[in-house]
C-alpha positions as CSV (number, residue, x, y, z in Angstrom):
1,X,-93.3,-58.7,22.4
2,X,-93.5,-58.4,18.9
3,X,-90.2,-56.5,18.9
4,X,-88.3,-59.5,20.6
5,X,-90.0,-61.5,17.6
6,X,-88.7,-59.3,14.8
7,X,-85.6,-58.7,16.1
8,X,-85.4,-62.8,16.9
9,X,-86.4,-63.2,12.9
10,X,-83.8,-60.7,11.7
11,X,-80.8,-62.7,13.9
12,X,-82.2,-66.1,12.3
13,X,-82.1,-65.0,9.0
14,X,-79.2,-63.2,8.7
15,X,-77.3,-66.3,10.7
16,X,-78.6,-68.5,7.6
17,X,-77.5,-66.0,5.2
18,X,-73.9,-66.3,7.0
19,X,-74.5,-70.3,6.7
20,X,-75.4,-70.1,2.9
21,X,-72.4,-67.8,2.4
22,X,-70.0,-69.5,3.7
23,X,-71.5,-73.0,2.3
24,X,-71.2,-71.3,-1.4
25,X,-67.6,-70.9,-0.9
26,X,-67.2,-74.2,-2.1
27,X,-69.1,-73.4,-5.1
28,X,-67.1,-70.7,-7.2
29,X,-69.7,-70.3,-9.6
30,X,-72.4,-69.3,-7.1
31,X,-70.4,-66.3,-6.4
32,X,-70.6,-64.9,-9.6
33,X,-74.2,-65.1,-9.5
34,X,-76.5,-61.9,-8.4
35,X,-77.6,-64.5,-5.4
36,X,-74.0,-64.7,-4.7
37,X,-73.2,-61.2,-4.9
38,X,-75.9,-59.8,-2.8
39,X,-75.1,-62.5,-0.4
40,X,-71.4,-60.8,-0.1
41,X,-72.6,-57.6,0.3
42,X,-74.5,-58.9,3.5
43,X,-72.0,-61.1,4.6
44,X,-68.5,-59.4,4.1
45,X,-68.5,-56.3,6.2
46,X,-69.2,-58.4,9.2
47,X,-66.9,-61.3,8.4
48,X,-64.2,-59.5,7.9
49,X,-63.8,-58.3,11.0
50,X,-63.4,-61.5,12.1
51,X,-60.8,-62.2,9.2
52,X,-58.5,-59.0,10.1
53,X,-57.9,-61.0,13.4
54,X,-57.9,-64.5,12.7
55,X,-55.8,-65.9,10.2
56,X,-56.5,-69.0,8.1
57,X,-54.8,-72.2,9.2
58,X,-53.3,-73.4,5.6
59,X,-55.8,-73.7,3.5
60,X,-58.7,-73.5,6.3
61,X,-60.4,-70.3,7.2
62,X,-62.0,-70.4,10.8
63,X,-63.3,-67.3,11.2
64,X,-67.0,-67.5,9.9
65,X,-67.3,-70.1,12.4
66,X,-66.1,-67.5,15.4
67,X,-68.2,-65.3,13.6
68,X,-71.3,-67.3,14.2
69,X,-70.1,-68.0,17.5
70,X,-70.3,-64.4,18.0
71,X,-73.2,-63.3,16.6
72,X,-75.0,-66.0,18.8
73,X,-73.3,-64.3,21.6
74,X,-74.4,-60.8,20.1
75,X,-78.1,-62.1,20.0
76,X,-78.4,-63.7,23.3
77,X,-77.1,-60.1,24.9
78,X,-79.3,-58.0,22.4
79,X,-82.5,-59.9,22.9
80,X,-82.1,-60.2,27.1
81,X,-81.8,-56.3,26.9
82,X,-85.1,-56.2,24.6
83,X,-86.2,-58.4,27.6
84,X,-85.3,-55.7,30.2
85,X,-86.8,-53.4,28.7
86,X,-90.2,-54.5,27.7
């Protein structure tokens, strides 16, 4: 069980590192910061994937919210196979 926790944790935390990322966005300055930068380094590979295929709606980007959608999705399938399997 303490596999199911850890991977559990890393989900949650990386989900609120997507939340704080996309939040800063309205805050230029934070992205010039070395918070802000490692925060795009974690964030960007996987959000723009979801940016290739979704195109902003004027001014209005939706894709970090499929994003979260989907990594929700992505946990609830990774931690019913850790599930299986312990």
């Amino acid at each position: 069980m303490l596999i199911y926790q850890v991977v559990d944790t890393l989900f949650t935390i990386y989900q609120f590192v997507l939340i704080i990322y996309i939040l800063a966005s309205w805050l230029p300055q934070v992205y010039e910061s070395p918070v802000g930068q490692l925060l795009a380094r974690l964030s960007e590979p996987y959000l723009s994937v979801f940016r290739r295929f979704i195109p902003p709606i004027g001014f209005i980007d939706i894709s970090p919210i499929v994003a979260l959608f989907a990594l929700h999705f992505i946990r609830l399938g990774v931690m019913t196979i850790i599930s299986w399997v312990i």
